[in-house]
C-alpha positions in Angstrom: 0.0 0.0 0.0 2.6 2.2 0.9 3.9 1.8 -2.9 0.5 2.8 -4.2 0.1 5.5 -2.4 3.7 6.6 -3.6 2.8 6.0 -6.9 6.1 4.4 -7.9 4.7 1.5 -10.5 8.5 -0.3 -10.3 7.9 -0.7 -6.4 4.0 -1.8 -6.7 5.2 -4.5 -9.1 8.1 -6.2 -6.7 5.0 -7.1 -4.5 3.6 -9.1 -7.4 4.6 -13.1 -8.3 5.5 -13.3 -12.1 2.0 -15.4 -13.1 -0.3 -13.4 -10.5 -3.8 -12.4 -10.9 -5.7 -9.5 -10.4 -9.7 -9.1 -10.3 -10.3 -5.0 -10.7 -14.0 -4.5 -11.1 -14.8 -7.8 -12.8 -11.5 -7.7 -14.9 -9.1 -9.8 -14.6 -5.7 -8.7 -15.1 -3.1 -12.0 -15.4 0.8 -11.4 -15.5 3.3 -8.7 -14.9 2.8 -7.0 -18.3 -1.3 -7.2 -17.8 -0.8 -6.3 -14.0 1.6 -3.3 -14.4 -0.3 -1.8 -17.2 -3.5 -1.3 -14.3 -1.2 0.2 -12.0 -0.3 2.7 -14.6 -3.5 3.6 -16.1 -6.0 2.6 -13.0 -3.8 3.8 -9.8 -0.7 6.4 -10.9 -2.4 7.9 -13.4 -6.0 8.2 -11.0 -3.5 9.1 -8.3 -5.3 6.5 -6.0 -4.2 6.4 -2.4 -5.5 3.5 -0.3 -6.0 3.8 3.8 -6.8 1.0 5.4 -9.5 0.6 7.6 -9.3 -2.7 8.8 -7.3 -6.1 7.9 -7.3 -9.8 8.5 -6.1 -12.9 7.7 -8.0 -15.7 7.7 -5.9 -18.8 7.1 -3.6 -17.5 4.0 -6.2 -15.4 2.9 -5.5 -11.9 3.6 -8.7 -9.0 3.7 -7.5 -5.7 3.8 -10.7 -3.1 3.8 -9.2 0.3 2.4 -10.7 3.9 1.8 -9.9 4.8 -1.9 -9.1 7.9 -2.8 -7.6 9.7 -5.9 -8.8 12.0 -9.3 -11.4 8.8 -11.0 -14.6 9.1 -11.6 -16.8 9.0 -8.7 -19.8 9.6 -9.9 -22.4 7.2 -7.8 -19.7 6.0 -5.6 -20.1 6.3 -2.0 -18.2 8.6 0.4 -15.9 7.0 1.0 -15.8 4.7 -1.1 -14.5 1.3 1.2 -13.6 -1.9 -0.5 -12.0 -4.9 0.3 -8.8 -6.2 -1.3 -8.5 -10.0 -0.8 -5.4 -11.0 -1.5 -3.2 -14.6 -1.1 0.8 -14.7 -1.2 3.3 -17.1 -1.9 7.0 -16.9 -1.5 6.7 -13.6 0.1 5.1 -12.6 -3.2 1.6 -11.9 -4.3 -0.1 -14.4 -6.0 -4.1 -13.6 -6.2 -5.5 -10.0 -5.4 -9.3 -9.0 -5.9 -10.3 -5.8 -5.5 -14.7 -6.3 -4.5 -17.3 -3.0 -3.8 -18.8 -5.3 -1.2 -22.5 -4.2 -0.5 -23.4 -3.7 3.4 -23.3 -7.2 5.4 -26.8 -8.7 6.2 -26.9 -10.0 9.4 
């Protein structure tokens, strides 16, 4: 996160294992080229800064809820906008990450 938020795409990238995948929005996003291309375009050049609000990890699978911030569109988005990043790693490296608008939990 702290990469993001500096927006430096070479240090976002060295968090990533070379075959990992990415799920933006219902988009999936496989491989370094594919990966660092939606860190260009989708977070640098939105100037997206993530805080988190809360994090766990549930057996290997991490959840990290973040505020998202930066110059997209955010028409109909709420304020703020929270989503959850769910994310697995391997070898220090991340192998799965997917980025979900959860709705409101029912209970």
């Amino acid at each position: 996160m702290a990469a993001i938020n500096s927006f430096d795409i070479d240090a976002v990238m060295a968090t990533f294992a070379e075959n990992a995948l990415v799920n933006d929005v219902h988009r999936e996003f496989w491989g370094q080229d594919h990966i660092r291309a939606w860190v260009a375009k989708e977070m640098v050049d939105d100037h997206v800064t993530l805080e988190p609000v809360e994090a766990v990890d549930n057996a290997g699978m991490h959840v990290v809820r973040c505020k998202f911030d930066g110059d997209y569109d955010k028409t109909n988005l709420p304020d703020p906008l929270i989503m959850t990043n769910y994310f697995r790693v391997s070898d220090g490296k991340i192998v799965t990450l997917f980025v979900i608008k959860n709705s409101d939990p029912a209970y």
